[in-house]
C-alpha positions in Angstrom: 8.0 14.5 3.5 5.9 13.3 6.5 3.6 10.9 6.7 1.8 11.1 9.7 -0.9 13.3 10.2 -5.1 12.9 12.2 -8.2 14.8 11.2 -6.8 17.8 13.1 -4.7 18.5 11.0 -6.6 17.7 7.6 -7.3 20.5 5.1 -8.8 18.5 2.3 -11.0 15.9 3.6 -13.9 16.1 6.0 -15.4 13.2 7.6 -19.0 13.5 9.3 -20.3 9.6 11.3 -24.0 9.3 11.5 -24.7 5.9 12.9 -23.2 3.4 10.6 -22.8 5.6 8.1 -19.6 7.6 7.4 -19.8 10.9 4.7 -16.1 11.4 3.5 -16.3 15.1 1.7 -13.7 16.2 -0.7 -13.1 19.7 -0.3 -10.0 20.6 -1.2 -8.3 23.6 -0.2 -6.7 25.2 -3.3 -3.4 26.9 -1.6 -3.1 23.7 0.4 -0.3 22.0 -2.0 2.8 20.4 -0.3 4.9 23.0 -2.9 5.0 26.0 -4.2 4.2 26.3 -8.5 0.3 25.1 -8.7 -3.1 25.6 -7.0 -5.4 22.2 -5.9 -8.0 23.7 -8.7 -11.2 21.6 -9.2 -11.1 19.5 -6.5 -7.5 18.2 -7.7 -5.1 16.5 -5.4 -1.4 15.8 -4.8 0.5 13.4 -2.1 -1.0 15.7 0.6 -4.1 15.0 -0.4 -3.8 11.4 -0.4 -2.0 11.1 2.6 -5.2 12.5 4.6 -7.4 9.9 2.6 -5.4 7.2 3.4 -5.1 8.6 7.2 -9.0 8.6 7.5 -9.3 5.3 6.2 -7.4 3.3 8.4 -9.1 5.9 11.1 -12.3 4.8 10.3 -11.1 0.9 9.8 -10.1 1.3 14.0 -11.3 4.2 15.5 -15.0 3.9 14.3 -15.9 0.1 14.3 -19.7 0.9 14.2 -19.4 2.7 10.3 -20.3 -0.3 8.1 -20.8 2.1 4.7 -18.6 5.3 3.7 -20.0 7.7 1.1 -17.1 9.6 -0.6 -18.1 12.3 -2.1 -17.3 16.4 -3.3 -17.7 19.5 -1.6 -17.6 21.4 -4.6 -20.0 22.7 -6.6 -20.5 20.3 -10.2 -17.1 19.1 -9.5 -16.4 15.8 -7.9 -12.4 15.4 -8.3 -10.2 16.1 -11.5 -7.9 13.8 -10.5 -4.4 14.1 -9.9 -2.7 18.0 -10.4 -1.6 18.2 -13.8 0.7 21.3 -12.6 2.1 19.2 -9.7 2.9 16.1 -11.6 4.8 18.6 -14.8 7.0 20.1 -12.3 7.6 16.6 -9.9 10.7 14.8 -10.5 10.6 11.6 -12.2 10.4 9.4 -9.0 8.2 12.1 -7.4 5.7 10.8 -10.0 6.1 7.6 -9.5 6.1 7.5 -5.7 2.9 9.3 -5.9 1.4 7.1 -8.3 2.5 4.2 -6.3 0.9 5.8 -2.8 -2.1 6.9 -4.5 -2.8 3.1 -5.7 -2.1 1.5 -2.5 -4.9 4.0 -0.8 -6.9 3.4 -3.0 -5.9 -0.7 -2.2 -6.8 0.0 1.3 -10.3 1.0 0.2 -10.9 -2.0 -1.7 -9.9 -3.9 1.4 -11.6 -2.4 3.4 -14.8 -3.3 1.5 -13.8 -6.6 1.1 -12.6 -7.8 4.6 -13.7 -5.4 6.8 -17.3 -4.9 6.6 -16.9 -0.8 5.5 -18.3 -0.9 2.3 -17.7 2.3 0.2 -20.0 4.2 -1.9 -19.2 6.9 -4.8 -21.5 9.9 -4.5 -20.4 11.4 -8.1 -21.9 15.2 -7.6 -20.3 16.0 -10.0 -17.3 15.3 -13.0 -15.0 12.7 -12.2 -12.4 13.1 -14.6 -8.9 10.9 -14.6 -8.0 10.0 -10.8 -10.8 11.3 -9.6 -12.6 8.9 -11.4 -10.2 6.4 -10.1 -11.0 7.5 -6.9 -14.3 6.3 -7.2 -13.5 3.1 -9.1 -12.1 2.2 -5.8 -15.5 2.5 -3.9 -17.6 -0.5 -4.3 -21.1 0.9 -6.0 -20.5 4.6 -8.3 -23.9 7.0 -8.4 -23.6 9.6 -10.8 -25.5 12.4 -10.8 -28.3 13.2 -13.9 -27.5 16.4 -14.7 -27.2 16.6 -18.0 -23.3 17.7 -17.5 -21.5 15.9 -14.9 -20.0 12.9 -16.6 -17.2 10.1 -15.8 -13.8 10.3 -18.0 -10.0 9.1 -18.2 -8.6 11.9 -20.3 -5.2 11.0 -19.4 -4.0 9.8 -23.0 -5.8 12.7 -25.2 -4.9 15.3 -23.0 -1.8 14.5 -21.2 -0.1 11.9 -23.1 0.5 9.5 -20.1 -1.6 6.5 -18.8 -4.9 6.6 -16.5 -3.2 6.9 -13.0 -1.4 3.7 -13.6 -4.8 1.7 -12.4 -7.8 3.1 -14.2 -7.4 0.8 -17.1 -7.1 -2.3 -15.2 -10.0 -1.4 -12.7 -12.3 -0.8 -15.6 -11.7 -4.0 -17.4 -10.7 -6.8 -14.6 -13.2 -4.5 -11.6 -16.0 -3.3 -13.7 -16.1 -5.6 -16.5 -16.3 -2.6 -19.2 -15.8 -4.5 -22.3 -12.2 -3.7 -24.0 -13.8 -1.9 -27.2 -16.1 -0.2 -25.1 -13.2 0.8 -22.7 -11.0 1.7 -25.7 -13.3 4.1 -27.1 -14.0 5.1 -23.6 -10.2 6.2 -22.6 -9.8 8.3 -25.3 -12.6 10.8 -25.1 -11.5 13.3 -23.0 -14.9 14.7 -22.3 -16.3 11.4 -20.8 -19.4 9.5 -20.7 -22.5 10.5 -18.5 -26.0 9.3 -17.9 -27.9 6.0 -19.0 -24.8 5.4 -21.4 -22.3 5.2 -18.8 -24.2 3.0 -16.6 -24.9 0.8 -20.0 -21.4 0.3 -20.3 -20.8 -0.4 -16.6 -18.6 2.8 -15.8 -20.6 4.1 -13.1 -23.6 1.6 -11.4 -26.5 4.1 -11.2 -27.6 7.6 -12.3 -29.7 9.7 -10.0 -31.7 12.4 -10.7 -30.4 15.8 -8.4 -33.6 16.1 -7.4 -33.4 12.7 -5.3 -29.8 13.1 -4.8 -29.7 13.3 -1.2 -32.5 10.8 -0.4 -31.1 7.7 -3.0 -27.4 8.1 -1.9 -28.9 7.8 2.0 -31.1 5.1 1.0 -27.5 3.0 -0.5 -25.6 3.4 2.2 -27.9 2.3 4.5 -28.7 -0.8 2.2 -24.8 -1.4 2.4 -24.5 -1.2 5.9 -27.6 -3.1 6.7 -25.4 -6.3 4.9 -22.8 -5.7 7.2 -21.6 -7.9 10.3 -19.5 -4.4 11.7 -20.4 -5.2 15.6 -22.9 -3.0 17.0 -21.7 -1.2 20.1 -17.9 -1.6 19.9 -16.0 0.9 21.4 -13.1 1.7 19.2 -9.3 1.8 19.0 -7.7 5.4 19.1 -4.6 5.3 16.9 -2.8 7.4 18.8 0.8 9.6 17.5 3.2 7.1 16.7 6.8 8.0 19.0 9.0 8.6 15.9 12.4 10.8 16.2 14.3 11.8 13.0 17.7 13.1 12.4 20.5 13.1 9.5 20.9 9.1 9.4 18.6 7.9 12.0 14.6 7.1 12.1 13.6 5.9 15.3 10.1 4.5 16.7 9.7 2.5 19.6 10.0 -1.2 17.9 11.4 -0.2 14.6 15.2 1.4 13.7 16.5 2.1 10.7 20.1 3.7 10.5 21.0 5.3 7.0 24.8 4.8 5.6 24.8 6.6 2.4 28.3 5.6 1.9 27.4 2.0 2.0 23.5 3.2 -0.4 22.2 1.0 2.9 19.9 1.5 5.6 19.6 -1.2 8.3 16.5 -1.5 10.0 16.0 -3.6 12.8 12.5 -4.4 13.9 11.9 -5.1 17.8 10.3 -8.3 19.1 7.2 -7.6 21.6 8.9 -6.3 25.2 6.5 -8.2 27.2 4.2 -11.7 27.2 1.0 -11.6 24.6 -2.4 -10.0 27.0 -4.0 -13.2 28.2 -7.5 -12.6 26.0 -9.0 -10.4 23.5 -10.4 -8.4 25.7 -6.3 -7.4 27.2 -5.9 -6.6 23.4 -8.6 -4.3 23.6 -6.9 -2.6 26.6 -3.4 -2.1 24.9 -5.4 -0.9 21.8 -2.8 1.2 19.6 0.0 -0.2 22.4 -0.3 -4.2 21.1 2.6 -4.6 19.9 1.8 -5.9 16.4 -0.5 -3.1 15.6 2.2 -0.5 16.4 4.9 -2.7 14.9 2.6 -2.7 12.0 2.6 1.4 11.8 5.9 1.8 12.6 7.0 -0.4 9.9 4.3 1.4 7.1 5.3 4.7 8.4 9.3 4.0 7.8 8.6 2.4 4.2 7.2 5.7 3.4 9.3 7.9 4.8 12.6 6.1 3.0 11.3 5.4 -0.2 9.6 9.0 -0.5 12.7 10.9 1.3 16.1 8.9 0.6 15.7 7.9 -2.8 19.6 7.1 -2.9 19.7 4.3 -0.2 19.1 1.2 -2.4 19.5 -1.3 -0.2 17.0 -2.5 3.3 18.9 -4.5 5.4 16.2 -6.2 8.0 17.7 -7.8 11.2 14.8 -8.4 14.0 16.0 -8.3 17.5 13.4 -10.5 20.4 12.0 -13.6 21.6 10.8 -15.2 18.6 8.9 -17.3 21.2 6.8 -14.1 21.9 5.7 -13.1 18.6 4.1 -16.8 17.8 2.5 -15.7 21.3 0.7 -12.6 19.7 -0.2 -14.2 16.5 -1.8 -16.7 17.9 -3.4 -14.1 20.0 -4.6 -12.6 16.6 -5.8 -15.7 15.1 -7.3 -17.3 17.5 -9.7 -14.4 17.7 -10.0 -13.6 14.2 -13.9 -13.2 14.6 -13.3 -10.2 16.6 -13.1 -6.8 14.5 -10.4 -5.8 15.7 -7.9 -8.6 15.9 -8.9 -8.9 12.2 -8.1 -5.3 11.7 -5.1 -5.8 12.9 -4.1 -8.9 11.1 -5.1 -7.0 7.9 -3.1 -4.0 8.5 -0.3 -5.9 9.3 -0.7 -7.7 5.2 -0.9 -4.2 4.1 2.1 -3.4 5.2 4.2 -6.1 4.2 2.3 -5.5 0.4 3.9 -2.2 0.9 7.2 -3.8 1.4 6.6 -6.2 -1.7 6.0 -2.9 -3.8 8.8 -1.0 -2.7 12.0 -0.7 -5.4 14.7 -1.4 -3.3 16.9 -4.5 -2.9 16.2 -6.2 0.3 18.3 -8.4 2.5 17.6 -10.3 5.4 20.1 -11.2 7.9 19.3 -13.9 10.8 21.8 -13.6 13.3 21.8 -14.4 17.2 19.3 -12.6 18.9 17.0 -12.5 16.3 13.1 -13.4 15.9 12.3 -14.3 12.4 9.2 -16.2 13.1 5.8 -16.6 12.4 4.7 -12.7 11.2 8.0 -11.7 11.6 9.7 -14.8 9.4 7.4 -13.1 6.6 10.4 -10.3 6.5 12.8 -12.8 5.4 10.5 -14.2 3.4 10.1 -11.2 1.4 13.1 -10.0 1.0 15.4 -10.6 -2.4 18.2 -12.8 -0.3 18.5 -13.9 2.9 21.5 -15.2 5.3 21.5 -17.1 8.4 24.1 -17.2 10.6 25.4 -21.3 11.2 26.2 -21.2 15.0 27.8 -18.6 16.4 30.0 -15.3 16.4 32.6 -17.2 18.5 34.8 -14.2 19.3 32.0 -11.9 20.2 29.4 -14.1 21.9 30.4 -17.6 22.0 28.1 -18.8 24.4 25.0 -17.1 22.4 22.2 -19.3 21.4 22.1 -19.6 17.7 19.5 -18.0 15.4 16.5 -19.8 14.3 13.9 -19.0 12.2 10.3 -20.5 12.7 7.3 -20.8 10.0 4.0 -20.8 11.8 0.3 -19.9 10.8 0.7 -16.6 9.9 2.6 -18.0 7.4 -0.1 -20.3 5.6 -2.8 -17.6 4.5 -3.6 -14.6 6.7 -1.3 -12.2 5.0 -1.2 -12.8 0.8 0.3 -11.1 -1.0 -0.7 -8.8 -4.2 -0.4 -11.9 -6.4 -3.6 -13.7 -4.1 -0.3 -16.3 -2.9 1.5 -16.8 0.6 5.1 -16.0 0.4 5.9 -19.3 1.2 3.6 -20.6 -2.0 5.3 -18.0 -4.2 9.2 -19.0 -2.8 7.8 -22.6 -4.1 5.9 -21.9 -7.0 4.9 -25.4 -8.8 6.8 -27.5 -5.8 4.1 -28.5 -3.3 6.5 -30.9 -1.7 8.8 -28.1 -1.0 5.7 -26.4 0.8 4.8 -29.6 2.7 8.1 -30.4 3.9 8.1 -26.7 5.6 4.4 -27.0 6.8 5.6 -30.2 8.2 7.9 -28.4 10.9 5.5 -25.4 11.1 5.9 -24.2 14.5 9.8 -25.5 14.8 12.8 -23.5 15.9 14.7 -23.8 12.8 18.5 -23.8 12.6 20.7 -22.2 9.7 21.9 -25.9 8.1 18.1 -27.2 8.1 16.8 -23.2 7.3 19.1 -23.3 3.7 18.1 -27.3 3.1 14.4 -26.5 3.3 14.7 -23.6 1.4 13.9 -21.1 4.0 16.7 -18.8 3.5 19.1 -17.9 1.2 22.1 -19.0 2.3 24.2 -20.4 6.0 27.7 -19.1 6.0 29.5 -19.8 9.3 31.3 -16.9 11.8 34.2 -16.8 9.4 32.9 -16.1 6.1 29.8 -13.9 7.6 31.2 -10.4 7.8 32.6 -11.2 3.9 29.7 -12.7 2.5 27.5 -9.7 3.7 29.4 -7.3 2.8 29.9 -8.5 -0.9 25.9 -8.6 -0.8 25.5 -5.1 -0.2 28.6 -3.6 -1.7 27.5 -6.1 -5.1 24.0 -4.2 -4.9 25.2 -1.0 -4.7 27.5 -1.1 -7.7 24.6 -2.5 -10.1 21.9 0.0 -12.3 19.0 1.0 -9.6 16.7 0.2 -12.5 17.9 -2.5 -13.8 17.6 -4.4 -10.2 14.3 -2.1 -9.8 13.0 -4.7 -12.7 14.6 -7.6 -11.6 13.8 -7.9 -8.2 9.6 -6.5 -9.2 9.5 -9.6 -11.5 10.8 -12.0 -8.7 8.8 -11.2 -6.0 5.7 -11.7 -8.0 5.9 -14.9 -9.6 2.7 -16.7 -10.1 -0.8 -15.7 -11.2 -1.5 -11.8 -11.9 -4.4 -10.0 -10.4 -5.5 -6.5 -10.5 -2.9 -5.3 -8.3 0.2 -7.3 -9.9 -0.8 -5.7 -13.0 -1.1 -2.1 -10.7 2.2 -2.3 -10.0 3.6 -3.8 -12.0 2.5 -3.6 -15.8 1.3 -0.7 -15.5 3.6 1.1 -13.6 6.6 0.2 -15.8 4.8 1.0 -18.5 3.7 4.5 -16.6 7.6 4.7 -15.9 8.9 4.3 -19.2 5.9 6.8 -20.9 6.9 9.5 -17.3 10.4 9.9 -19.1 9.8 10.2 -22.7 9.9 13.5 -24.1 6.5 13.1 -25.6 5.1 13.2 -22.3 7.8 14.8 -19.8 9.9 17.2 -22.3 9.9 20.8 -23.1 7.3 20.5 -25.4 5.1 17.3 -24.0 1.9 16.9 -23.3 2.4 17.1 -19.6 4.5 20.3 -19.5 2.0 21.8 -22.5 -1.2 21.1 -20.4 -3.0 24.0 -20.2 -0.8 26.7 -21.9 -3.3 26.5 -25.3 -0.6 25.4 -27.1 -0.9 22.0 -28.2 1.7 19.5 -27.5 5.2 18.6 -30.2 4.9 14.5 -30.5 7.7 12.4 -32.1 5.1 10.3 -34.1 7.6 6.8 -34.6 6.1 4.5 -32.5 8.6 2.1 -30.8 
């Protein structure tokens, strides 16, 4: 499966930029799946799908910084989207499903953010039915219109019809996004036919219905209300986000700052991420200059690009290793590049893409393990890898028979640490590593911007653990050998409900009450067997449900 992909190549989306206004158009091409079994019927979509949406969002986030409103909308006739491909999703594998569900959440994520930090405000056009993650589709834009036509309506048919849950986010954006009221919202998700007109925009599922009539005229007339609130600069000139330099064979993915080399013996891949080559430009205006070349934006791509491609395409490699390899001195430089100029688009842009990505990491169900050894540059942005991952260990001095006159690995907190880059939970990795100990917190803001050795590292809490030259190689590989030997989904559970400690938000409960529950209803037979729901859609035979209720 690949990832990467720019409006040459889409066959699903289509993207027309008048002014400050963007129209994304739906029009999905029916023998366009990624496999062979099932047509893309009514406007339906699988990963392919997605991957273009998610493609021409971040587009439109750099390349386009005069759009201030998107219009999403179908190309089809009556139809807006029916949501994700019942055919694909009966004949994916188990994790197929649940990668997809995951990827089509965190697009839908990057939507929302982009409404709510970036000034592109999206807007719904509902021409038509919107049924189950189509409907989701537009829960993620920030105003719905649904057309009056008597027919077209809004639904999440997922339960009557298929026995599984709304997309694994459709229940929580209706309550904790749209503030439908939970009986309202019950009654709601189990009518597989929907709700249209004035009653749907009662009950808050869609924000306005127009007549067809005015169709064209109203949805103009919102977007350009949108984008008149909008402080998008006028007159940018925008950031091309050029092919990323990626080479792929059996056990290697290469970019030009990120590695990862796959040992399926060990379940392990190690990925080193590469320090900036060069001193930070001298102003915003170099930054504009090395557009997609800055280092931390393409570090930032390369890094989302590889989570993709190993947790979609080497479901058996359990365990990330992250090393960094650089000046650590150099990436405070660029950070405080970045926010020092956080009022310019697109050093915000690129401080935000850089917290989606490392959300992405957060989500990601496999056990990760920092290791901080000499030569590495664990600060500031970069520090937030160790600070993400399940365990980490720093190396106390030196390898003495390989490099004894090294300098010893440090790792350094600094401001990207304190706020720019939350996580899913609303905290800083640093708040949730010290949930409900603020002295903890203020002992390490104390020595934010500090080289920090491995003793003082493991006494503030920093990392995981400070084993010297002689127990390093043994203490590591217990670590990953330990992993390997436990269940995947047992430490799939484990680690989830670690990393998010703290106060839940839409998306904790995206991924991760929903999803397990999602996961656990993908693999009963009710939904998933011979004779479920899933595999019985559409056949006109109705589905064979083991009533107990457990």
């Amino acid at each position: 499966m690949e990832f990467r992909t720019d409006p040459s190549c889409y066959r699903h989306w289509r993207i027309a930029i008048d002014g400050s206004v963007a129209t994304l158009t739906m029009d999905v091409d029916e023998r366009g799946g990624l496999a062979a079994g099932y047509e893309l019927k009514l406007n339906s979509y699988d990963l392919g799908v997605d991957i273009e949406l998610y493609d021409v969002v971040q587009r439109l986030r750099f390349e386009h910084p005069q759009v201030r409103a998107v219009v999403v909308t179908s190309g089809k006739d009556r139809i807006f989207c029916a949501g994700a491909n019942i055919r694909m999703l009966a004949l994916s594998p188990h994790a197929g499903k649940v990668n997809f569900c995951r990827f089509t959440n965190e697009t839908r994520n990057s939507i929302e953010d982009a409404t709510a930090h970036s000034g592109q405000t999206y807007v719904a056009a509902v021409n038509g039915t919107a049924s189950g993650g189509g409907y989701e589709l537009a829960l993620a834009c920030e105003h719905i219109m649904l057309v009056d036509d008597r027919s077209s309506t809004v639904s999440l048919p997922e339960l009557p019809l298929l026995g599984v849950l709304p997309g694994t986010g459709g229940l929580t954006r209706v309550t904790d996004k749209r503030h439908v009221r939970r009986d309202l919202a019950d009654y709601f998700a189990t009518r597989s036919e929907g709700i249209g007109g004035r009653r749907a925009v009662q009950w808050r599922l869609v924000d306005e219905v127009v007549p067809r009539p005015r169709w064209d005229e109203l949805v103009s007339e919102r977007a350009a209300d949108f984008a008149a609130r909008s402080a998008r600069p006028s007159g940018a000139t925008g950031v091309t986000l050029t092919p990323l330099a990626k080479t792929r064979s059996a056990d290697r993915i290469a970019y030009r700052f990120v590695t990862a080399v796959i040992d399926r013996a060990r379940g392990c891949a190690d990925i080193t991420v590469a320090g900036p080559d060069r001193p930070a430009p001298a102003n915003v205006a170099a930054l504009h200059e090395e557009g997609a070349e800055f280092w931390t934006l393409e570090v930032a791509r390369e890094l989302d690009d590889l989570i993709l491609d190993l947790r979609t395409n080497e479901l058996d490699t359990g365990s990330w290793v992250l090393r960094t390899d650089g000046d650590p001195r150099l990436v405070i430089e660029y950070d405080t590049l970045l926010l020092d100029n956080r009022d310019d688009w697109l050093a915000n842009e690129i401080v935000l893409f850089l917290k989606r990505t490392l959300k992405r990491l957060d989500v990601t169900s496999r056990s990760l393990i920092a290791l901080i050894e000499p030569r590495s540059c664990f600060a500031g942005s970069l520090f937030e890898l160790v600070l993400a991952a399940d365990r980490s260990y720093h190396l106390a001095g030196v390898f003495e028979e390989t490099d004894p006159r090294a300098e010893p690995a440090t790792v350094a907190a600094a401001a990207m640490n304190f706020g720019p880059l939350p996580m899913g939970n609303g905290l800083t990795r640093l708040q949730t590593r010290f949930l409900g100990d603020p002295s903890a917190l203020a002992a390490v803001a104390a020595v934010a911007g500090e080289a920090i050795a491995a003793p003082e590292a493991e006494r503030l809490g920093l990392v995981t653990f400070a084993p010297d030259d002689i127990d390093w190689d043994e203490e590591v590989r217990i670590a990953v050998e330990e992993r390997a030997s436990f269940s995947p989904d047992a430490l799939t559970g484990l680690e989830a409900n670690f990393r998010f400690a703290g106060p839940e938000t839409m998306e904790t409960k995206i991924f991760g009450r929903l999803a397990a529950w999602q996961n656990w209803i993908f693999n009963r037979p009710n939904a998933s067997g011979p004779d479920g729901a899933l595999r019985r859609y559409g056949t006109g035979q109705r589905a064979e449900f083991d009533r107990k209720r457990v």
